[in-house]
Backbone as numpy.savetxt, mean C-alpha at the origin, in Angstrom:
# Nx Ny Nz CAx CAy CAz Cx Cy Cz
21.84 -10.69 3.60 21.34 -11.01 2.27 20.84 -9.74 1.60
21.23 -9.40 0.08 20.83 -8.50 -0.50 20.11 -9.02 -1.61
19.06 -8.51 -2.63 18.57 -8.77 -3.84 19.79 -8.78 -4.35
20.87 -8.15 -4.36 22.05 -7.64 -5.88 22.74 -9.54 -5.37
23.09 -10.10 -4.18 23.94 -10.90 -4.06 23.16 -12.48 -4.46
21.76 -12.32 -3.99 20.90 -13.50 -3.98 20.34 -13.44 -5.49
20.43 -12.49 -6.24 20.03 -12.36 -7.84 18.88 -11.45 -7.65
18.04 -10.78 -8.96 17.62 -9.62 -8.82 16.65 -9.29 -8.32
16.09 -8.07 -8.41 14.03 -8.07 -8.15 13.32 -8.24 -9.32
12.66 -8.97 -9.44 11.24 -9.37 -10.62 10.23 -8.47 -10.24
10.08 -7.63 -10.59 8.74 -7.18 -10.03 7.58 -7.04 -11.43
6.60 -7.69 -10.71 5.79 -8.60 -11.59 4.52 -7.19 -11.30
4.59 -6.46 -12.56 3.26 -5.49 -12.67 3.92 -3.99 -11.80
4.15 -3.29 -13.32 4.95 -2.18 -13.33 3.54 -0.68 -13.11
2.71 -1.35 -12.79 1.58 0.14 -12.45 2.17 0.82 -11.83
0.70 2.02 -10.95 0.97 2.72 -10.32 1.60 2.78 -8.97
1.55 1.50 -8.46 1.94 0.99 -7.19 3.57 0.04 -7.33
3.16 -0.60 -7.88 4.80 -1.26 -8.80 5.64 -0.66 -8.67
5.57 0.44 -9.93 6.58 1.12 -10.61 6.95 2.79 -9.19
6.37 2.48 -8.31 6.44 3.42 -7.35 7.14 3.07 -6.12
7.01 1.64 -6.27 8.03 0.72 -5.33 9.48 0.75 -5.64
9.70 0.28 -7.51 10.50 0.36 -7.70 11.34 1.53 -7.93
10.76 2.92 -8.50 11.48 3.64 -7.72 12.04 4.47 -6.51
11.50 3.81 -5.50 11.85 4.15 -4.22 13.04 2.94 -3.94
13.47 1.73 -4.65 14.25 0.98 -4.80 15.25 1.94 -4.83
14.91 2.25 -5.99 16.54 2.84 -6.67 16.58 4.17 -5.68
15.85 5.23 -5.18 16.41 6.55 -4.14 16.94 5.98 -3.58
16.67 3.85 -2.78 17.29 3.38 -1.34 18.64 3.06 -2.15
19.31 3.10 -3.02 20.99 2.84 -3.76 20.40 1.73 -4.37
20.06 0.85 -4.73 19.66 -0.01 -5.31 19.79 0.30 -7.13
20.46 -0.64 -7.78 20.62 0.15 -9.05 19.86 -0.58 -9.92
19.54 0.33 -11.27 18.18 -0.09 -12.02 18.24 -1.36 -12.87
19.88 -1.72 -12.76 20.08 -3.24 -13.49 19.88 -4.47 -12.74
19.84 -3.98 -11.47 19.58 -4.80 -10.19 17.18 -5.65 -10.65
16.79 -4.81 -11.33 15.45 -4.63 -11.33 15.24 -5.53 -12.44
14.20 -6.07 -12.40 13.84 -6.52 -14.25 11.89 -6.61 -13.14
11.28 -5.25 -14.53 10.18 -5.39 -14.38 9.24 -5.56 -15.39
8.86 -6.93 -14.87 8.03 -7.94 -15.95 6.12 -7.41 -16.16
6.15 -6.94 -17.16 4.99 -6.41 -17.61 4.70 -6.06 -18.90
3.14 -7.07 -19.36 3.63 -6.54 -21.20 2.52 -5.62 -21.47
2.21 -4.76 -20.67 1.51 -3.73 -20.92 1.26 -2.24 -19.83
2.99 -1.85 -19.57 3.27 -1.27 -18.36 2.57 0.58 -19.19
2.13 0.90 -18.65 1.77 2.88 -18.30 2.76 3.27 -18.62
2.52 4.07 -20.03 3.73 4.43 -20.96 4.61 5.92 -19.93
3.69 6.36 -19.20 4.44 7.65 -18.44 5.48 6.51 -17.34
5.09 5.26 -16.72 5.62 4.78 -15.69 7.03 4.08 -16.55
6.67 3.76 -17.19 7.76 2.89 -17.91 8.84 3.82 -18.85
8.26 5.22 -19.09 9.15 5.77 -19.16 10.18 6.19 -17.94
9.63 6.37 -17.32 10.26 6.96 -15.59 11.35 5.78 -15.26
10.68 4.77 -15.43 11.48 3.17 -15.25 12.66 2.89 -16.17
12.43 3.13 -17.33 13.40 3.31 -18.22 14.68 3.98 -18.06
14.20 5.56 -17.59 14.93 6.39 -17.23 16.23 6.15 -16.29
15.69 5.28 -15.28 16.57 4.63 -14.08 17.65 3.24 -14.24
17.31 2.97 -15.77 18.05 1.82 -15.47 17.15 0.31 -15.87
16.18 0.40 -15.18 15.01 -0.80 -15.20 15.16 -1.52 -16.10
15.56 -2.63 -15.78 14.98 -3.58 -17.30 13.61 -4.14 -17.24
13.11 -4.09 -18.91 11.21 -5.00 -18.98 11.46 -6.35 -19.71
10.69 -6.97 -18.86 10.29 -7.83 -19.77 8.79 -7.90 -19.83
8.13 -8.71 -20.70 7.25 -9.17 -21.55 6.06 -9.90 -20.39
7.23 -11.02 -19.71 6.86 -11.75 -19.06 8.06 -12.53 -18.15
7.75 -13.67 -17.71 9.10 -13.91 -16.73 10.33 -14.00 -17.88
11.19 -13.29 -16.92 12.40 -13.25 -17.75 13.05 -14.98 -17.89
13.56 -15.06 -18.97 14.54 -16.33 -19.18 15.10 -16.46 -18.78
15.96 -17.68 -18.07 17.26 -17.58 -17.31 17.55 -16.81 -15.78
16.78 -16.73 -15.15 17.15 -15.86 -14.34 16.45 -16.25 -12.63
16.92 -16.14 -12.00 16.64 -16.81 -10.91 16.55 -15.69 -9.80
15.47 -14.77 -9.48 15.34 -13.83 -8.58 15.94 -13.94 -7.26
16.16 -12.92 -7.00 16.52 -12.76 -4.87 14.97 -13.01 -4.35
14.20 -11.35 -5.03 13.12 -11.33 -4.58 11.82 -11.15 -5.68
10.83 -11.90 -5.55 9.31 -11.91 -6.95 8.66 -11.25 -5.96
8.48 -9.76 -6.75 7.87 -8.80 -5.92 6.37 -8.35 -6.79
4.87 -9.06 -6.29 4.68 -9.49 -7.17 3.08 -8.10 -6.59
2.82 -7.12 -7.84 1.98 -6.04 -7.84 1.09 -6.30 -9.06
0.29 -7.16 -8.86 -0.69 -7.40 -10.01 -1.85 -7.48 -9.46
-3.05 -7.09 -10.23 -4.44 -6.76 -9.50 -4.99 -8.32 -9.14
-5.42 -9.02 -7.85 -5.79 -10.24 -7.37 -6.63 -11.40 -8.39
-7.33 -10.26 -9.31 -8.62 -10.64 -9.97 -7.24 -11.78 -11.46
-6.44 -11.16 -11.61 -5.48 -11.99 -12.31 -4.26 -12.50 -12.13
-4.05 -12.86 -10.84 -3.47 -13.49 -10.34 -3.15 -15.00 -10.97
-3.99 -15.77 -10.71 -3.78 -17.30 -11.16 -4.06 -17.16 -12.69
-4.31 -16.55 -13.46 -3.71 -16.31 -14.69 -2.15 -15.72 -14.78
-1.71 -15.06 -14.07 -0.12 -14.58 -14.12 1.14 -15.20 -13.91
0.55 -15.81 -12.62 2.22 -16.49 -11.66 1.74 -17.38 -11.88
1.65 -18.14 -12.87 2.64 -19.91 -12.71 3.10 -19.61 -13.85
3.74 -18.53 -14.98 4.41 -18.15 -15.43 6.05 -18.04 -14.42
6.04 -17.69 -13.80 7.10 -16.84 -13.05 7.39 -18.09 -12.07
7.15 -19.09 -11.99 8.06 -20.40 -11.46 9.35 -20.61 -11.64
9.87 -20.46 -12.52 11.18 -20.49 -13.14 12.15 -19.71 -13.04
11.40 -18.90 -12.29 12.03 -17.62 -11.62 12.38 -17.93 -10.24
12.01 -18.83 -9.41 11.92 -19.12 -8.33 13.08 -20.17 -7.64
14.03 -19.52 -7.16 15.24 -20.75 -6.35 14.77 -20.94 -5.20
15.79 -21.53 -4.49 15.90 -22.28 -3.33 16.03 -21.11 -2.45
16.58 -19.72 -2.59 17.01 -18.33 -1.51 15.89 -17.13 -2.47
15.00 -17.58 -2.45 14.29 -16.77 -3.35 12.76 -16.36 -2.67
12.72 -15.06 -1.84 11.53 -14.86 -1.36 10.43 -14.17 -2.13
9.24 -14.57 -1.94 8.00 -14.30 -2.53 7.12 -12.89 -1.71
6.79 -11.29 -2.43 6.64 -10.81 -1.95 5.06 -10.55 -2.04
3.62 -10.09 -2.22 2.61 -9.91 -2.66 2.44 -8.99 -1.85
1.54 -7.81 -2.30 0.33 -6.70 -2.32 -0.38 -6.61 -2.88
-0.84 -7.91 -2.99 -2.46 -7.59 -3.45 -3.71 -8.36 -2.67
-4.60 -7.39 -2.44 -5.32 -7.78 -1.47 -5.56 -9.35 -1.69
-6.35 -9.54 -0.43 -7.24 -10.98 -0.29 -6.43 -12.36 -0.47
-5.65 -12.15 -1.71 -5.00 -13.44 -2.19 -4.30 -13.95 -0.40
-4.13 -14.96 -0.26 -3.67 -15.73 0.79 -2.22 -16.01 0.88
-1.27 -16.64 1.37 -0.22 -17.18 0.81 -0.40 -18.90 0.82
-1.26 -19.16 1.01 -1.51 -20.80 0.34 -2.44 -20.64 -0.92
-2.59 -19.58 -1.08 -3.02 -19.37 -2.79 -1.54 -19.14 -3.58
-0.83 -18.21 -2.97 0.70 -18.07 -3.43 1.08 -19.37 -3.53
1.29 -20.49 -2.69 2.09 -20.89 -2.82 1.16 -22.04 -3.87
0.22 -22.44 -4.31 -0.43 -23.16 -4.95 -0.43 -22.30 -6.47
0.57 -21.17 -6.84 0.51 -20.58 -8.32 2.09 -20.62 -8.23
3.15 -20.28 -7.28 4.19 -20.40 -7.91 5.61 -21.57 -7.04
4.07 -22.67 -6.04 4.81 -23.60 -5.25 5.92 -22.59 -4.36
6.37 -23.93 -3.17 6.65 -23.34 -1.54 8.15 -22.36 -1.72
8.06 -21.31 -1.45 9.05 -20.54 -1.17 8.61 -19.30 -0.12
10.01 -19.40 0.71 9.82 -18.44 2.31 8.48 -17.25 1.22
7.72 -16.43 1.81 6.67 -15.74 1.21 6.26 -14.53 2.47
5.99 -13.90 1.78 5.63 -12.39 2.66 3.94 -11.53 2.03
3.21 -11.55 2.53 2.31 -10.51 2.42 1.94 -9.11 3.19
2.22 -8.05 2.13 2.32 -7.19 2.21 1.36 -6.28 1.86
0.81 -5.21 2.58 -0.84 -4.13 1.90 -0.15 -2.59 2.23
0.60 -1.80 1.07 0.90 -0.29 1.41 -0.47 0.02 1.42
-0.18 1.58 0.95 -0.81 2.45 -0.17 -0.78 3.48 -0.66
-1.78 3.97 -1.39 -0.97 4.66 -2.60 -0.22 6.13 -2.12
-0.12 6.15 -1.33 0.96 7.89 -0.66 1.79 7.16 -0.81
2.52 6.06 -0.57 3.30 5.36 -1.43 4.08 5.79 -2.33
3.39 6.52 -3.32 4.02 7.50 -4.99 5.03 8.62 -4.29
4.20 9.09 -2.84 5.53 10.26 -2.85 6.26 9.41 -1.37
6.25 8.66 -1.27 7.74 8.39 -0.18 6.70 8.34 1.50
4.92 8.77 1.44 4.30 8.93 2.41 3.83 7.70 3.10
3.72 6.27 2.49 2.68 5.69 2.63 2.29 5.19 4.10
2.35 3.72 4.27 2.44 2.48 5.33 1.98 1.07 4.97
2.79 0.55 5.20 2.66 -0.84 5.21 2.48 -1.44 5.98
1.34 -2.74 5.75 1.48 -3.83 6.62 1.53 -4.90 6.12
2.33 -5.93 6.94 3.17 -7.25 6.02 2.68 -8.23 7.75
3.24 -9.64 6.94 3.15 -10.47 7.44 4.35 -11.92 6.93
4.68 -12.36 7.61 5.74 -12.91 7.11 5.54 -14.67 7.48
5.50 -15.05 6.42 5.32 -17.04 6.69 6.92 -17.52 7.52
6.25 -18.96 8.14 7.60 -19.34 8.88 8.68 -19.52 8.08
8.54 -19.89 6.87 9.87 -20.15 6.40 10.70 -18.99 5.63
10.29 -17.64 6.01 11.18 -16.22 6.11 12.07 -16.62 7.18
13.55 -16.22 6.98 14.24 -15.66 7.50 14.25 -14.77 8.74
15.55 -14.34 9.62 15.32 -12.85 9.81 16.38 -12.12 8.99
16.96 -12.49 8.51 17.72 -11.97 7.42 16.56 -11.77 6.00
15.87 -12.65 5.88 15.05 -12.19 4.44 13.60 -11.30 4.92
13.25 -11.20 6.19 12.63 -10.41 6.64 13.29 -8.89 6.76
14.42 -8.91 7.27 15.19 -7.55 6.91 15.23 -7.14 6.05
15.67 -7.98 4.79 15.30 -7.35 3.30 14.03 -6.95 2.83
13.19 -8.00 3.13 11.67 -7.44 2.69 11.41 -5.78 3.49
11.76 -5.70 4.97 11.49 -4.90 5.62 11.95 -3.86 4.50
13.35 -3.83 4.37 13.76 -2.70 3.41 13.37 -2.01 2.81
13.07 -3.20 2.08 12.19 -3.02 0.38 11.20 -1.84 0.57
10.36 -2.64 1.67 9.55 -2.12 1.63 9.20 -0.43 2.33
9.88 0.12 3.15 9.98 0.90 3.92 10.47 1.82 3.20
10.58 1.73 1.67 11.25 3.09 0.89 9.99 3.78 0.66
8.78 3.47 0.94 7.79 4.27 0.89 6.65 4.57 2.05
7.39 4.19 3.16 7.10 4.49 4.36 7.16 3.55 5.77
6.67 3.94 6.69 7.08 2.92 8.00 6.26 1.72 7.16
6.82 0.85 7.83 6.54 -1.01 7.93 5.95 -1.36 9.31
4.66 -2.04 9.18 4.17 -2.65 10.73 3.88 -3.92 10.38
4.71 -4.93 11.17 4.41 -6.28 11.32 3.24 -6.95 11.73
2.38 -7.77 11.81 1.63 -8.60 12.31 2.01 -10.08 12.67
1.08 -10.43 13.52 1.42 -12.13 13.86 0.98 -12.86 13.25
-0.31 -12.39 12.22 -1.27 -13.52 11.97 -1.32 -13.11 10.26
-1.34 -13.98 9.55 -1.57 -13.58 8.40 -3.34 -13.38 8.39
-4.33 -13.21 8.93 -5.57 -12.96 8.95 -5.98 -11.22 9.09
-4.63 -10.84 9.86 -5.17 -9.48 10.17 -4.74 -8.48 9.17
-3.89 -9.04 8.05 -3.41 -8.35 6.84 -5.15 -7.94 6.15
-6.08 -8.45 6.20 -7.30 -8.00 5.81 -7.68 -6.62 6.54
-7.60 -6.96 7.85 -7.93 -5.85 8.72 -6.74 -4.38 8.24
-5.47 -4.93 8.07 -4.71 -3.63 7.18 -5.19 -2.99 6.04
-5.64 -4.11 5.41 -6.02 -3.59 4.09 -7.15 -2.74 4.29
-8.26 -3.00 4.94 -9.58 -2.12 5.33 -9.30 -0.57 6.03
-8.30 -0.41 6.93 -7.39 0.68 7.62 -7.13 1.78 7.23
-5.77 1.01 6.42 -5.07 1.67 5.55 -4.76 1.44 4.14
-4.65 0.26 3.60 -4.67 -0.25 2.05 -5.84 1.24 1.38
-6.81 0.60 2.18 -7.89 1.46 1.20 -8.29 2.61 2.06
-7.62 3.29 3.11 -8.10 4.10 3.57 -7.67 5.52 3.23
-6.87 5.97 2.35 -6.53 7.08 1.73 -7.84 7.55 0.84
-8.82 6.51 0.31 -10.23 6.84 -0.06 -10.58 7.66 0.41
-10.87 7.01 1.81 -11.81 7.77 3.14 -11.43 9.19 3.05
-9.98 9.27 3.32 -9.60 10.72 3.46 -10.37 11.51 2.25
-9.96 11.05 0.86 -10.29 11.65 -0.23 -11.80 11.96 -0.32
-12.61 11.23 0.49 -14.04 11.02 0.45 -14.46 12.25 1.65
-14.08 12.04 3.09 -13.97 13.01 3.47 -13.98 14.78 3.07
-12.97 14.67 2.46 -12.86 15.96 1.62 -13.72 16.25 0.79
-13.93 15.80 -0.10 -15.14 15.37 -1.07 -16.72 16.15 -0.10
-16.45 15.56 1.24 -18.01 15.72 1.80 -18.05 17.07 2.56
-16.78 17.46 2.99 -16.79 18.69 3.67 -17.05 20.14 2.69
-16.28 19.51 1.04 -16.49 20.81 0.12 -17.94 21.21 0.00
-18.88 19.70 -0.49 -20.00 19.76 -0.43 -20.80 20.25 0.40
-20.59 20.13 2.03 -21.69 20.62 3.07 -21.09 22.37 2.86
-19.76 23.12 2.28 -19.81 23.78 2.52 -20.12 24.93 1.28
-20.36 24.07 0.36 -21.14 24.83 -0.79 -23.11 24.58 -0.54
-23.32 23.53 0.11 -24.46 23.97 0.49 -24.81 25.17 1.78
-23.73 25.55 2.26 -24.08 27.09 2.87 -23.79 27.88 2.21
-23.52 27.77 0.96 -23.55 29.29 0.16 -22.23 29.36 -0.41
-21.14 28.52 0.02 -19.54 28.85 -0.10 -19.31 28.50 -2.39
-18.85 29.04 -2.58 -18.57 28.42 -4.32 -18.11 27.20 -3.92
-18.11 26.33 -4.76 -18.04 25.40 -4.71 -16.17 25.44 -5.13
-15.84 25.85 -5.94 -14.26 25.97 -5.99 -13.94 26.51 -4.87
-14.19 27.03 -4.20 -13.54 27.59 -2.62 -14.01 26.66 -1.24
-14.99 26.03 -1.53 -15.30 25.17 -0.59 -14.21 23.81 -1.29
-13.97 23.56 -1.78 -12.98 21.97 -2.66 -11.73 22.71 -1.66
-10.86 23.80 -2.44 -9.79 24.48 -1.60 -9.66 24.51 -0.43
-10.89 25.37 0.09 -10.85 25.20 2.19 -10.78 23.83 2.40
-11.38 22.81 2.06 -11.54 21.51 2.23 -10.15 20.72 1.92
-9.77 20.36 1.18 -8.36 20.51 0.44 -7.28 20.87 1.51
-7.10 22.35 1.72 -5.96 22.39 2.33 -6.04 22.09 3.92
-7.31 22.35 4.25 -7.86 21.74 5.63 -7.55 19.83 5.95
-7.46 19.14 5.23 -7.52 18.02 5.41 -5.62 17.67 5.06
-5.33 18.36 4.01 -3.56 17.99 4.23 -3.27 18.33 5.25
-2.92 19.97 5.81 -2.39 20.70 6.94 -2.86 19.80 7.65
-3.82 19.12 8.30 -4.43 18.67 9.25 -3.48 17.46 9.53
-3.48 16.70 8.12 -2.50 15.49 7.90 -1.22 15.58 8.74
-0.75 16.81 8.00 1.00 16.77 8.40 0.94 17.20 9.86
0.05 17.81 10.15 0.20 18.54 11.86 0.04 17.05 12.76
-0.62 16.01 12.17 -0.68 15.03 12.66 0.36 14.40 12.76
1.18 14.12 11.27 2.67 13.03 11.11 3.88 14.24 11.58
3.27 15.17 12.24 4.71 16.06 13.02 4.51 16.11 14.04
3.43 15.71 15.00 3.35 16.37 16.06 3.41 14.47 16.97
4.18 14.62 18.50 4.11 13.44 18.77 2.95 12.90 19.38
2.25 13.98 19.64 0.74 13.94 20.46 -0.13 12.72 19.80
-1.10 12.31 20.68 -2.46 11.49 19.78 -3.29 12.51 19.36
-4.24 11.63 18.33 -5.02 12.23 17.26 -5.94 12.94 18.20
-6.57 12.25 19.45 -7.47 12.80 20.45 -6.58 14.24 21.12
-5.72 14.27 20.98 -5.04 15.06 21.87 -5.22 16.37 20.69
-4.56 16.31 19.76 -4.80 17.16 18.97 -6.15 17.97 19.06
-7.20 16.89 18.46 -8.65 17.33 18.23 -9.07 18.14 19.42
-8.79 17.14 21.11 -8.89 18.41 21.82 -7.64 19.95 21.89
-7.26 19.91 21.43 -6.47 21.23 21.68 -7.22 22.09 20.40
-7.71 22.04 19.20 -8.75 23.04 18.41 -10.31 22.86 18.84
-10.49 22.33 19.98 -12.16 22.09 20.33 -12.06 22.95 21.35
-12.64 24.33 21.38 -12.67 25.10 22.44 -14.40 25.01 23.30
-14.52 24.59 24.68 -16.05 24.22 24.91 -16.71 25.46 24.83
-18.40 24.82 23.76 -18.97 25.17 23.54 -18.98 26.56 22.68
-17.74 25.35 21.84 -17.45 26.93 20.45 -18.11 26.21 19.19
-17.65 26.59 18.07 -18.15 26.11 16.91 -17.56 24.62 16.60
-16.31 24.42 16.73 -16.01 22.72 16.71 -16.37 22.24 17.88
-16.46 22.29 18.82 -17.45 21.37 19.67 -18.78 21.02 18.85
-19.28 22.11 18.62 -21.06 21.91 17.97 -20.72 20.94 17.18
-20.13 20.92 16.38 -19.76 19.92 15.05 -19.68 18.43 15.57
-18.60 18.55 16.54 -18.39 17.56 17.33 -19.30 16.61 18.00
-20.27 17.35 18.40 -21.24 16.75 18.90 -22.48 16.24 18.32
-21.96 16.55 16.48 -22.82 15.60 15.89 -21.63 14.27 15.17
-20.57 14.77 14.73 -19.51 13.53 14.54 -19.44 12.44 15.71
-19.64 13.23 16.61 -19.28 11.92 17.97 -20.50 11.39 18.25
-21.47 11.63 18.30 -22.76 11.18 18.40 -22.65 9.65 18.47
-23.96 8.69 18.59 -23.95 7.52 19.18 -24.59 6.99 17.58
-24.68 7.86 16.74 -25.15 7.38 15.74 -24.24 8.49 14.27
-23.30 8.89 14.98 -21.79 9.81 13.93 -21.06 8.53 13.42
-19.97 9.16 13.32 -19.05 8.89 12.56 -18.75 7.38 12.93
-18.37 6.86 14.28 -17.72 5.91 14.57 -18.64 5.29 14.35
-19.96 4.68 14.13 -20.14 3.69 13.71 -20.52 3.01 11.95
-20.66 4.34 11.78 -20.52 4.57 10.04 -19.06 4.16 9.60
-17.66 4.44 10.54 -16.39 3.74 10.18 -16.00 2.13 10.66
-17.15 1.67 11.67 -16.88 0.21 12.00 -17.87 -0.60 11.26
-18.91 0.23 10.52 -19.50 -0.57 9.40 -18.68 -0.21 7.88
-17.87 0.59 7.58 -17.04 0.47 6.09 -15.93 0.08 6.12
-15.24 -0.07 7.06 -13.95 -0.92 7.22 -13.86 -2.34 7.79
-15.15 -2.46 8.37 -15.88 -4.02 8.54 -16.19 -4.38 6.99
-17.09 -3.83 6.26 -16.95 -3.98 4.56 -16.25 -4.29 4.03
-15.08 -3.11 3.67 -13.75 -3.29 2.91 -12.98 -4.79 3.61
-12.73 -5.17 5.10 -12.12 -6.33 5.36 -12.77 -7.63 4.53
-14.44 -7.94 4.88 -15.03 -8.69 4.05 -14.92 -8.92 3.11
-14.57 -7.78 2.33 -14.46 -7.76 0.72 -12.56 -8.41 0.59
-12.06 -8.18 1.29 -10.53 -8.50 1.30 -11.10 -9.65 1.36
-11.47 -10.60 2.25 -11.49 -12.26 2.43 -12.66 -12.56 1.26
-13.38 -11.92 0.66 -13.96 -12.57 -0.28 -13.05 -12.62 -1.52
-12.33 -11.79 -1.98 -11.22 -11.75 -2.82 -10.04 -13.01 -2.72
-10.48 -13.62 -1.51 -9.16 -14.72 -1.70 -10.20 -16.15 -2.14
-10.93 -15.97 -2.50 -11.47 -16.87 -3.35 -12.27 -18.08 -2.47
C-alpha cells in the first residue's frame, strides 16, 4: 500500500513540524501533487517552500477527496475544534496519523470516528533529516499500513515502536521535548562559564560547539554514552571533578527523573 495508490496525504497543519514532514515526503520520491496541505493560516516562509515542491493548500478539508493517509500536526489545545472537519476525508483504507502530544487515540477516534490510527511524537531535528520518533500503532493498523506509516515517518529519522499506547507519553517527555534540555543545557554551561570570567559570546560558542561535536561523536560512534564519557574522564583530572558533582546523589539524575516525570504528566494532562 502506498499514499499515491490508496489516495493522497492530508496533512492537517502546515507549521514548523508539518511542513518539515512534508518535505522530507517529497526527498523520500513522493511527489508534491501526491500532498494536499490543509491549513488556512500556514508560515508564509513554509508555504512558500511547500509551494515550491508541488504541495497543494487548502483552506480546510479538501472537497471530494478521500485520503490514503490524515497526517494530522496541529497543536492538541485545538484539536476538537479542527478534525471533525476532516471526516469526509476519511475511507474505509484510510489511516489516521497524530503528533500531537497527550491527545489519545480514543480522543481521535471520538473527532474523526474509527479508522486503523497511529500515534506518533518526533522532534524538531526533524527540520534537518536528524530527528526520532516514537509511534504506536492501534489494532486495526495493518502491517502493510504500519509499513507506510513507518515510512512516512522515518524521512526524518529512525522510528521506535512501542506496545502500549501509554508509553507514547513517556516518548514525548525523552525525546518529543527533549531537544529543550539539550538547548537548556547549553544555555547553562555558557552561563557557568561567563561567571568565571569567560565573555559571554565565547562562553555561548565553547558551549555551542561543545554540545553539537559532542552530539555527532555520539550518533557516529557505536559505543554507549557511558562508554564515551568514560574515555574523556581521565581519574582525578578536571572532568572527573565535574563529574563528581553531576553524578552526585543529589546531580543531575535526579533533577532529570523529576523533569521528564513533569513533561510525561503534563503529556497525560493534555489528553483531557
Amino acid at each position: 500500500m502506498s499514499p499515491l495508490r490508496s489516495g493522497p496525504i492530508v496533512l492537517i497543519g502546515a507549521g514548523n513540524m508539518g511542513g518539515a514532514m512534508a518535505l522530507g515526503w517529497i526527498r523520500s520520491g513522493i511527489a508534491g501533487a501526491s500532498i494536499i496541505a490543509a491549513d488556512p493560516n500556514p508560515p508564509e516562509a513554509m508555504k512558500a517552500r511547500l509551494d515550491d515542491v508541488g504541495i497543494r493548500f487548502s483552506s480546510g478539508a479538501p472537497e471530494g477527496v478521500t485520503a490514503g493517509v490524515v497526517f494530522v500536526a496541529v497543536k492538541p489545545q485545538v484539536m476538537d475544534k479542527v478534525l471533525p472537519a476532516y471526516r469526509t476525508v476519511i475511507g474505509k483504507d484510510t489511516i489516521v496519523v497524530s503528533i500531537a502530544a497527550g491527545k489519545t487515540l480514543a480522543f481521535l477516534e471520538e473527532q474523526v470516528g474509527p479508522a486503523p490510527m497511529v500515534r506518533a511524537m518526533p522532534n524538531t531535528p526533524a527540520m534537518i533529516g536528524r530527528g526520532v520518533t516514537g509511534a504506536f500503532a492501534d489494532a486495526r493498523v495493518s502491517e502493510a499500513q504500519r509499513a507506510l506509516v513507518h515510512s512516512l515517518l522515518e524521512v526524518s529519522g529512525p522510528v521506535e515502536w512501542v506496545d502500549s499506547e501509554a508509553l507514547i507519553d513517556a516518548v514525548t517527555a525523552v525525546s518529543g521535548s527533549g531537544p529543550a534540555y539539550v538547548f537548556c543545557l547549553v544555555e547553562c554551561m555558557a552561563e557557568a562559564g561567563r561567571k568565571l570570567g569567560l565573555p559571554a559570546d565565547l562562553a555561548m560558542r565553547l558551549a555551542r560547539a561543545t554540545v553539537s561535536g559532542a552530539g555527532e561523536l555520539l550518533h557516529q560512534s557505536p559505543g554507549e554514552a557511558a562508554e564515551l564519557r568514560r574515555n574523556v574522564t581521565s581519574p582525578g583530572g578536571t572532568t572527573a571533578a565535574a563529574l563528581d558533582v553531576l553524578m552526585a546523589d543529589a546531580g543531575m539524575q535526579p533533577l532529570f527523573d523529576k523533569a521528564i516525570a513533569a513533561a510525561r504528566d503534563r503529556a497525560r494532562e493534555l489528553a483531557g
